[in-house]
C-alpha positions in Angstrom: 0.0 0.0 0.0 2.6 2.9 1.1 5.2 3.0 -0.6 8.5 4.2 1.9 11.4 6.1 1.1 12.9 4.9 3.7 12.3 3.3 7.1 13.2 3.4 10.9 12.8 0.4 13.2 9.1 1.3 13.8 8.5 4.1 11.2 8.0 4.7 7.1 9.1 7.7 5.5 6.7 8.3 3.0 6.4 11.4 0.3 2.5 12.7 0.6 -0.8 11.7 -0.9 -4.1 13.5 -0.7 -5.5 10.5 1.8 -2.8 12.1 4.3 -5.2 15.8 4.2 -8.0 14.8 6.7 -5.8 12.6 9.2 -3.1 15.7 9.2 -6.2 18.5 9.4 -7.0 16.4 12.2 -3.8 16.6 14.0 -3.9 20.6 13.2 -6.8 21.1 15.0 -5.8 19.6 18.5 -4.8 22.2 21.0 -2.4 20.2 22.8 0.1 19.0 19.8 -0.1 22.8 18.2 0.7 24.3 21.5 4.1 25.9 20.7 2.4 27.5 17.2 0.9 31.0 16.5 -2.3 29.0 15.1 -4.1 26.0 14.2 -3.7 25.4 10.0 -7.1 25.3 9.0 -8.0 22.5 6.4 -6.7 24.6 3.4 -3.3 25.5 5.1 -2.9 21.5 5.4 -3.7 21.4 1.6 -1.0 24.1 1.0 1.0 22.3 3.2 0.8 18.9 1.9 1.4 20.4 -1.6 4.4 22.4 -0.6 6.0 19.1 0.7 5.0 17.7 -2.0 7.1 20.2 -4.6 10.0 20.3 -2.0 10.3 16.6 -2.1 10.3 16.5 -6.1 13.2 19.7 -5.7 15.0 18.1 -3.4 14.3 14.9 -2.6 13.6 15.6 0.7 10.4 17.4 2.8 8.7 17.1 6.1 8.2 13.3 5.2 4.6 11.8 5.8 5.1 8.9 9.0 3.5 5.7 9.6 4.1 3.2 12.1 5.4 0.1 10.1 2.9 -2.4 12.0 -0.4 -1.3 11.5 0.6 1.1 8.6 -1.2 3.7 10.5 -0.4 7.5 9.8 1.5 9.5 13.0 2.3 12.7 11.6 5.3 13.7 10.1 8.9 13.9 10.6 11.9 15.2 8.2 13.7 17.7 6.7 12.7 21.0 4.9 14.5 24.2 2.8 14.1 27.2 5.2 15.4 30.8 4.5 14.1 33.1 7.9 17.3 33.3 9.1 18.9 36.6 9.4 22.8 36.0 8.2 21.7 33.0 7.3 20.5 32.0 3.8 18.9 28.9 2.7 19.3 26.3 4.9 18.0 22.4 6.0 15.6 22.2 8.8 14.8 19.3 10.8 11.6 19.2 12.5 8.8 17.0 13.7 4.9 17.0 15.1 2.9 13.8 16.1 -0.4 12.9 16.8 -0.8 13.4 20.7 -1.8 9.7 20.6 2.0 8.7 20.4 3.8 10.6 22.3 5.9 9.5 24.9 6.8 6.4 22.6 10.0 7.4 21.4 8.8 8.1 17.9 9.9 11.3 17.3 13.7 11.0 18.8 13.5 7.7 16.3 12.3 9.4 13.3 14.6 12.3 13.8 17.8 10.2 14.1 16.5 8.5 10.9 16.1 11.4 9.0 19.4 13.0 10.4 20.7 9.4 8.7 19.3 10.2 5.1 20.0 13.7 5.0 23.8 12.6 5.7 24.2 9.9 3.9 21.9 10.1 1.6 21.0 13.6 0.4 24.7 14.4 1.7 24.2 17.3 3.8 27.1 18.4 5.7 25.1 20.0 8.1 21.4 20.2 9.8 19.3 22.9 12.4 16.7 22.5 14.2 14.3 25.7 15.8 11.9 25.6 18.7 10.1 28.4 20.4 12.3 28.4 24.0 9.4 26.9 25.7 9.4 24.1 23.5 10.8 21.9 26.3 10.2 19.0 24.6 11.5 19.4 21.4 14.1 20.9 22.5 14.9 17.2 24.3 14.5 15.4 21.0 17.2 17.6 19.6 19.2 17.1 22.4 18.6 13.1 22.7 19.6 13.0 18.8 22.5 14.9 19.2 22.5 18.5 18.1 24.4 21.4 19.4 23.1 24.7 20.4 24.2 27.6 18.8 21.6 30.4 19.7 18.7 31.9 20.9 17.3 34.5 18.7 14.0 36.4 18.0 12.1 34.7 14.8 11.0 37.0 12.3 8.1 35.3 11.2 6.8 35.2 15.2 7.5 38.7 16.2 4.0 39.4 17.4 3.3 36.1 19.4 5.3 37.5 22.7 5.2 33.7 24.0 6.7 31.9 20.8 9.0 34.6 19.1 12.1 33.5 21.3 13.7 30.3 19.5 16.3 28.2 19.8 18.7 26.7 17.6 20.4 23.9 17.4 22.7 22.2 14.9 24.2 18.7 13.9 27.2 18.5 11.4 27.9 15.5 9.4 
């Protein structure tokens, strides 16, 4: 049935399909697992979401990759990489990120799917080098970058969060090949 890019001990990377709208509008709309954003997508956004993943996987051959849990095949969320460019002095630049159905948190899946994704965009893609960004009181995802071994280098303002007071102060952290 899906079709995986590649695959963790429990997870499928997977590019998207249109089946993955209403599952992900789902997750979009639950307060708890978009906690740490300025808004919940509405069912459009998640259209222009999947579709931008979509385009960034065909440009790059990589996105925020579509997860499923290899056992029951059922979807999670997503987890991967994505082309970024809000960083002042920055430029373009790979981002790793992550966000899971509340249903399976606590299970390890995102600290798995994060070191496998780290894995392909190394030795796959062959990027030298990787960030990650949280809002600062993202505790837990700024664990996950911790547990899969990225470095911080920063705590800055985001530009696209300057007038959400709660959220605009980010970290970031990095992992070199």
């Amino acid at each position: 049935m899906n079709e995986y890019l590649f695959k963790s001990e429990r997870l499928g990377f997977r590019n998207w399909t249109r089946d993955d709208i209403d599952p992900l509008a789902s997750m979009n709309n639950d307060d708890d697992v978009m906690e740490f954003f300025p808004f919940k997508p509405s069912r459009k956004d998640t259209e222009e979401f999947i579709l931008r993943m979509q385009k960034q996987f065909t440009k790059n051959g990589f996105c925020y990759f579509a997860v499923d849990i290899l056992g029951s095949k059922e979807f999670i969320g997503f987890i991967g990489l994505s082309e970024q460019s809000y960083l002042e002095n920055q430029g373009a630049f790979v981002d790793i990120g992550w966000r899971l159905k509340k249903s399976v948190w606590n299970q390890g899946y995102a600290t798995e799917g994060a070191k496998a994704c780290l894995d392909f965009g190394f030795n796959t893609i062959g990027l030298d080098r990787i960030y990650s960004v949280a809002s600062e009181i993202n505790l837990k995802s700024e664990l996950i970058m911790k547990k899969v071994g990225m470095t911080k280098i920063k705590i800055f303002d985001h530009p696209k969060l300057t007038d959400y007071q709660d959220l605009v102060s980010c970290v970031l952290y990095q992992k070199m090949k």
